[in-house]
C-alpha positions in Angstrom: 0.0 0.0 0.0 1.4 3.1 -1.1 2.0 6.0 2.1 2.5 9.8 1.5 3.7 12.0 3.7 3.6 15.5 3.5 5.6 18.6 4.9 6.3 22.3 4.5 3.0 23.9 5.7 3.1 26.5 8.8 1.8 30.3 9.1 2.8 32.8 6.8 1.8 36.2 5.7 -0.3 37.4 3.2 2.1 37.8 0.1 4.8 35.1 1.2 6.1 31.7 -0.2 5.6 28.6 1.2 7.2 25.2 -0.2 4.9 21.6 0.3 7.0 18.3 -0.1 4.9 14.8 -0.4 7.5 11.6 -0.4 5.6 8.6 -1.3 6.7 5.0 0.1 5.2 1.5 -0.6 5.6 1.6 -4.4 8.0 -0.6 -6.2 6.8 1.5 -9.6 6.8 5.6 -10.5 3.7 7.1 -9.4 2.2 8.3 -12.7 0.1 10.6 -11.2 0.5 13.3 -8.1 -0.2 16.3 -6.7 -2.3 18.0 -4.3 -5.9 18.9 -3.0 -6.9 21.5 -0.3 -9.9 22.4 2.1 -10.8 25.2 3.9 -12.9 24.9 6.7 -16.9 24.1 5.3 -15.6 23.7 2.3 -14.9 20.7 -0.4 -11.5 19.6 -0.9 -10.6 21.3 -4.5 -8.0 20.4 -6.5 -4.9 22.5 -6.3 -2.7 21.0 -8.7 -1.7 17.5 -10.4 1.5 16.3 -12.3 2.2 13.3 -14.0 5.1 11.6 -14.2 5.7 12.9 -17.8 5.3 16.2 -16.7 1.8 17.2 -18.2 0.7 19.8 -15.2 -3.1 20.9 -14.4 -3.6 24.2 -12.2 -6.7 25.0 -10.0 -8.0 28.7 -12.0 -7.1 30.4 -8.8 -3.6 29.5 -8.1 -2.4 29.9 -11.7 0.6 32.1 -12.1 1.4 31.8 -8.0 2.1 27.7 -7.3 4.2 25.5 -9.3 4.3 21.9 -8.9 6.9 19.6 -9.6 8.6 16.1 -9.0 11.3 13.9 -8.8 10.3 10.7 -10.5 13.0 8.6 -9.2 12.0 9.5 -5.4 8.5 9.6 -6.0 8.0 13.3 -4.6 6.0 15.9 -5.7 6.7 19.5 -4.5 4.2 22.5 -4.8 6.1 26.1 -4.8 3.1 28.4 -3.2 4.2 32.3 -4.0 2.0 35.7 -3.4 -0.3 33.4 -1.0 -3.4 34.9 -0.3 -5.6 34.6 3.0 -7.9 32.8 0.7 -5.2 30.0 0.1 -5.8 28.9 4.0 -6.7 25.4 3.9 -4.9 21.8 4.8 -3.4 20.8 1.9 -3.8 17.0 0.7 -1.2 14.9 -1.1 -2.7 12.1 -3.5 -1.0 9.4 -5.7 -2.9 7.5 -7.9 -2.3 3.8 -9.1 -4.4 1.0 -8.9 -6.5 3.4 -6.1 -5.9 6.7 -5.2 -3.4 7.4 -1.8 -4.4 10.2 0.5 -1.2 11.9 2.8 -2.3 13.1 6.0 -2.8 16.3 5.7 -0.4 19.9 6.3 -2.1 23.4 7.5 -1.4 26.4 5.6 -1.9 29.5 7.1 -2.2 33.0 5.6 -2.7 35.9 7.7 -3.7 39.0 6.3 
């Protein structure tokens, strides 16, 4: 069974950078598939942005232009580069890996204060 685990979230002002890691274990095969989800409190986890393993990217409307993601296929880790974060962007941010099913990680908190 394939494991994420996330890291990088924290509290950050309004118009800094924040870097997410997600390191996946359990998988003897690259992870076509990656990237990241978040929710905000009474609200449905979104789709932040995905990444497959040959590199075709897909950005949520509202982060466009502010996050890049990107991996390392040979350690299975995806990375989401969060600049200009807004106090909108609060939310805990999901990892997800899909092969046969789709992995969850735990969860990180990201904070922006305005």
């Amino acid at each position: 069974q394939v494991q994420l685990v996330e890291s990088g979230g924290g509290l950050v002002q309004a118009g800094g950078s924040l870097r997410l890691s997600c390191t996946a274990s359990g998988s003897r095969f690259t992870i076509n598939h990656m990237g990241w989800y978040r929710q905000a409190p009474g609200k449905q986890r979104g789709l932040v942005a995905s990444i497959t393993s040959g590199g075709l990217i897909n950005y949520a409307d509202s982060v466009k232009g502010r996050f890049t993601i990107s991996r390392d296929n040979a350690k299975n880790t995806v990375y989401l580069q969060m600049n200009s974060l807004k106090p909108e962007d609060t939310a805990v941010y999901f990892c997800f890996g899909d092969t046969s099913t789709t992995s969850w990680g735990q969860g990180t908190q990201v904070t922006v204060s305005s």
